[in-house]
N, C-alpha and C positions, 0 to 999 in steps of 0.2 A: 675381311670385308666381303659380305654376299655377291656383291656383282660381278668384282672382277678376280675374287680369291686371293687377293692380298694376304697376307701371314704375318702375324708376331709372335715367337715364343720367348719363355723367360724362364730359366731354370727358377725353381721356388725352394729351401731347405728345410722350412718349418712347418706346413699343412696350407689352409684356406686360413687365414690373418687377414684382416684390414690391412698390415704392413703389406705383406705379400700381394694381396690383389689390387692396393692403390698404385702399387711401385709399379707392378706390371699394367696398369691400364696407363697411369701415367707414360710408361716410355713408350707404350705403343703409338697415342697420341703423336710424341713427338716422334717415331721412325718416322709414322706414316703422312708426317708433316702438315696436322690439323687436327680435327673435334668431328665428329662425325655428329650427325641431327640426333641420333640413337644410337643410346650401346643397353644390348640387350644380354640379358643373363639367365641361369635358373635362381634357386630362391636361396643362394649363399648365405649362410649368415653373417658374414664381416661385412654386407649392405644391406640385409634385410630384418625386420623384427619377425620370425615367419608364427611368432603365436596369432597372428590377425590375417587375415585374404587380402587387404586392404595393402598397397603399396607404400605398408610405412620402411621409411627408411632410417638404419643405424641415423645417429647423429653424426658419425664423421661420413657417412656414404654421402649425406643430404651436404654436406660441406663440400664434397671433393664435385657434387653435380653443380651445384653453383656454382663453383670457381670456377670450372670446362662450358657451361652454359648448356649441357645435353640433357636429350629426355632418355631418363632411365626407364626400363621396361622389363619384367622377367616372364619365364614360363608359368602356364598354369603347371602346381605341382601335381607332379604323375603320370605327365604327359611327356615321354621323354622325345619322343619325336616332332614337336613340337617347334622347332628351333633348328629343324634338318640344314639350312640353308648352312649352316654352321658347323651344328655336328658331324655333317659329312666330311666335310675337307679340315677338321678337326683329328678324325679316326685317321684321312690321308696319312696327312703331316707324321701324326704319332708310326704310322707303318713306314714311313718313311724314315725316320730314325732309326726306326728298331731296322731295317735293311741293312742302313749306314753303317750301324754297331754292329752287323754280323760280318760286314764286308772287310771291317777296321779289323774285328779279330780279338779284341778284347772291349771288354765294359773298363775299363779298371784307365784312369785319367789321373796322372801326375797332380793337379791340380785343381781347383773348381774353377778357375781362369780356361785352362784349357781344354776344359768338360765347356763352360760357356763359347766358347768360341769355336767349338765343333758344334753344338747346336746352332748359333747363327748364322754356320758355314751353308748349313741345310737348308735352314730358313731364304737365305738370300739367293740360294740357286733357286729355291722355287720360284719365289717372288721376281726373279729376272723373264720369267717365264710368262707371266702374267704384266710386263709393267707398259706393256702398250696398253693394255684393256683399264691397267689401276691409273693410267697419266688420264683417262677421262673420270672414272670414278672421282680420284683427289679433286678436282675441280669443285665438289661438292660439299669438300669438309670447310670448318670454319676454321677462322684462324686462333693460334696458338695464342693464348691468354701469355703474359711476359713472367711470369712467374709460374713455376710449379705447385701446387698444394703439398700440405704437410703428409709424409708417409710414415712416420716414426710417433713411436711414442717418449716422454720423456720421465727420465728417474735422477733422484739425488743419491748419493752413493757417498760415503765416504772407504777411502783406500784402509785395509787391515796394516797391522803391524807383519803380515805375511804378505805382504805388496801382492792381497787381491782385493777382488769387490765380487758378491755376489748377485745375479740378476734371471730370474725365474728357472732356480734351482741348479744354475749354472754356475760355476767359480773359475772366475779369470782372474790372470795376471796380469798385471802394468807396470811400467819400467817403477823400482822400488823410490825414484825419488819424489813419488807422489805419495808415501807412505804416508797417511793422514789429513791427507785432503779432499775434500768435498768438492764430488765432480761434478756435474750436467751429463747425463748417459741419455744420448737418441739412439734408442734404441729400432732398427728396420726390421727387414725382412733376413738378411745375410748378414749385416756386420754393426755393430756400435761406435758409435762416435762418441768419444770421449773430451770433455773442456771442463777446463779450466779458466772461469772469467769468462772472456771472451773469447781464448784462444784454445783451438783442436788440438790437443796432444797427444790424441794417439786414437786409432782407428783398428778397431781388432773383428775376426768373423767370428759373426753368430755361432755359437753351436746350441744344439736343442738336446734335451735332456729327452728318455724315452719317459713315458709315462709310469709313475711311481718311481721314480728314480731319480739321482743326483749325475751333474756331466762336471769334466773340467776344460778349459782350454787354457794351458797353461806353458808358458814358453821360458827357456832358463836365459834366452838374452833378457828379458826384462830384469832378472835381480842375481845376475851373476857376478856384476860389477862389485855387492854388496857383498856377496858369499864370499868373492875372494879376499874378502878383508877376515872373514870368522869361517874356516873351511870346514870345521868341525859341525856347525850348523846345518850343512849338506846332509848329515848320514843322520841326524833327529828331525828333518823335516818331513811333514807331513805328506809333501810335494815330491820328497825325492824322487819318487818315481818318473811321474809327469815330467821332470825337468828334463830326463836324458833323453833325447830329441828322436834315438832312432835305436832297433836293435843292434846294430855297433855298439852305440855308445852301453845300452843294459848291458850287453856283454864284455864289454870292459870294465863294468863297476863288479859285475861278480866277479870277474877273474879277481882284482884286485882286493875285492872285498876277502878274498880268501888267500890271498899270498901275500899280503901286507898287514900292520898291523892297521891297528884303527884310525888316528890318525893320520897314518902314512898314504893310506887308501884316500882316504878324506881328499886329504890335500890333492893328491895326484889326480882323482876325479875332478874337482873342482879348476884346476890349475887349468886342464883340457879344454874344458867347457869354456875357460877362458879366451885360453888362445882357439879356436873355434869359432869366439865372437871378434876375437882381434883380426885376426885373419882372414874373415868369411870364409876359410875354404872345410867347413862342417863336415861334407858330406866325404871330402879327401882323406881328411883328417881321419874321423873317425874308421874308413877302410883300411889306411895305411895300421892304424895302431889294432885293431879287430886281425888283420892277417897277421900282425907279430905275435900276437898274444897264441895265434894257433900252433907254432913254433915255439911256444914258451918261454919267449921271449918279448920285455913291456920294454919299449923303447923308454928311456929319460924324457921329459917334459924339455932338455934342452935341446934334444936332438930333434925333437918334435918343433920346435920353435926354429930350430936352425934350417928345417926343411919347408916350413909353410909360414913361417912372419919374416915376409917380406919387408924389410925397413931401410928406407929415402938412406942412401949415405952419400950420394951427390945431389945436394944440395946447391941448386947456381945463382951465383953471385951476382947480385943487382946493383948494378952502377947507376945512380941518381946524379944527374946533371945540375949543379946548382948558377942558373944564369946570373950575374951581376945586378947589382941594383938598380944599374941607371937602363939597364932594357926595361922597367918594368915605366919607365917615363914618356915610350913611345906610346901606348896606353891610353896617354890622358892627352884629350885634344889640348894646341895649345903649347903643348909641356910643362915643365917646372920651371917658374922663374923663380931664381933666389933675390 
C-alpha cells in the first residue's frame, strides 16, 4: 500500500498464471482487510491482452475486477520506474528476505509449509512497523465482497489403471481406489483439488514440469494398499522408482534387489512400504532398516513390525447402563395410565 507501506507476500511455484496472480491479489485483499479504489500493475499477461495499448483486459482479470469492484490500472510499457511508489519498498521487502535467508543459514526448508511461513514471519514484522500509519490508510479500502472469485481452472480426468491422472505434462497419483473414475480437477496455483460428485477426495501440490519436459508427483501411500495384495507388480512398475519415498528407502531396494531373489525382494520392499504407511513412522523406519543394511544385516519385516506397529492390546471395556422401562414414563407429562 503506497501510503503507509503495508506488505503482502505469497510464495508463487509455477511463473505469472492467472491462478497464481488471482490467488495472491485475492489474499492480499483479505490480510489487508478490504479492496482498495486501485490496484495497479505493469502489463502482466494473466490480466492483460498486451497486443493493444488500450486497457483490454484477459477475460478472467475483467471478472475478478468486477467481483472486487476496483479500477485496474498498469504502467505505460518501458517505463520501469513508473510505479516507484511500489517498486521501491518491493526491492526493500525482497533485501530483506534475502538478509533473513543469510542470517537463518541455509536456503534449503523441510517443507513449502515452512518456506511459507518463514516468508510471512518477515512480512508481518514489517508490517507491525508501519500499522499505526496502515490503521488510517485501511479506513480507505472498501469492503470485502462475501465470496471470493474463482482462482482455478477446471479439468475432467479420468483415474489410469496405474492409479494416476495426468495434467499439463504432470503425472500424479491418487489413492488406487478411484482407479477409473471421472474426477472434477481445480486446478490452482500450488495444489489440485480433486472430486468426486460433489465430494473433495483428495488434495495433492502442484508440481510444474520444466519446459519440454515431463514431472511426476507421485506417492506409494496412495496404491500401496493395492501393491500389497500383487507385490510382484512393484519391481515391473513404471512408478517403481517414484514410489520409494526417500534415499533410505532406494537404498534398501538395491540392497535387496541384489541379495534376494526376485520375488523375495519384491515382497520385502513392498511389505515395508506397507508397514511405513501402517505405522506412520517412514522416516524411523526406513533409518532403522538403511543402518542395518550397512552392517549387512536386513532386519525381518517381523522384527520391523514388532519395533514400529504399535497395536491397541488394551482395549477398555464399556459398560452401558440399561435404565428400566418405567423411568422412561416420567418423560411424558401426565404419565401412563393403563
Amino acid at each position: 500500500m503506497p501510503a503507509s507501506g503495508w506488505a503482502y507476500a505469497q510464495v508463487i511455484y509455477g511463473g505469472e498464471s492467472f491462478a497464481a496472480f488471482s490467488d495472491g491479489v485475492q489474499n492480499a485483499f483479505k490480510a489487508a482487510g478490504g479492496v482498495p479504489k486501485e490496484v495497479r500493475t505493469d502489463s502482466l499477461s494473466a490480466a492483460y491482452r498486451n497486443h493493444t495499448n488500450d486497457n483490454d483486459f484477459t477475460e478472467r482479470f475483467n471478472e475478478l475486477v468486477i467481483h472486487y469492484g476496483f479500477k485496474a490500472t498498469r504502467n505505460n510499457r518501458g517505463i520501469a520506474h513508473e510505479n516507484g511508489a511500489i517498486e521501491s519498498p518491493h526491492g526493500h521487502l525482497k533485501s530483506q528476505l534475502e538478509q533473513a535467508l543469510k542470517i537463518r543459514g541455509s536456503y534449503d526448508f523441510q517443507t513449502r509449509v515452512v518456506y511459507e511461513s518463514f516468508v510471512a514471519d518477515i512480512v508481518a514484522r514489517r508490517n507491525r512497523r508501519v500499522s499505526d500509519k496502515y490503521a488510517v490508510e485501511q479506513r480507505q479500502l472498501h469492503a470485502l465482497p462475501k465470496t471470493m472469485s474463482v482462482s482455478y481452472t477446471e479439468h475432467y480426468l479420468t483415474v489410469s489403471r496405474t492409479s494416476t491422472v495426468s495434467l499439463k505434462r504432470v503425472t500424479y497419483s491418487v489413492p488406487s481406489r478411484l482407479i477409473g473414475s471421472r474426477l472434477l480437477v481445480r486446478l490452482y496455483d500450488n495444489r489440485l483439488e480433486l472430486r468426486y460428485g460433489s465430494d473433495l477426495v483428495q488434495t495433492l501440490a502442484r508440481v510444474y514440469a520444466s519446459k519440454g519436459c515431463r514431472a511426476r508427483n507421485i506417492s506409494y501411500l496412495h496404491v500401496i494398499d493395492a501393491l500389497v495384495k500383487k507385490p510382484l507388480a512393484f519391481r515391473y512398475s513404471q512408478l517403481r522408482d517414484d514410489l520409494l519415498p526417500s534415499d533410505n528407502y532406494k537404498a534398501i531396494w538395491e540392497y535387496v534387489n541384489a541379495h534376494l531373489l526376485a520375488d523375495e525382494a519384491s515382497y520385502y520392499m513392498v511389505k515395508l512400504l506397507h508397514l511405513a504407511k501402517q505405522s506412520g513412522c517412514e522416516r524411523q523406519l526406513g533409518r532403522f532398516v538403511a543402518a542395518s543394511i550397512t552392517q549387512r544385516q536386513l532386519p525381518a519385516i517381523r522384527e520391523c513390525e514388532a519395533q514400529f506397529l504399535v497395536i491397541a492390546s488394551n482395549i477398555p471395556t464399556i459398560t452401558i447402563k440399561q435404565h428400566s422401562l418405567s423411568a422412561y414414563s416420567s418423560m411424558i407429562p401426565g404419565g401412563l395410565h393403563g
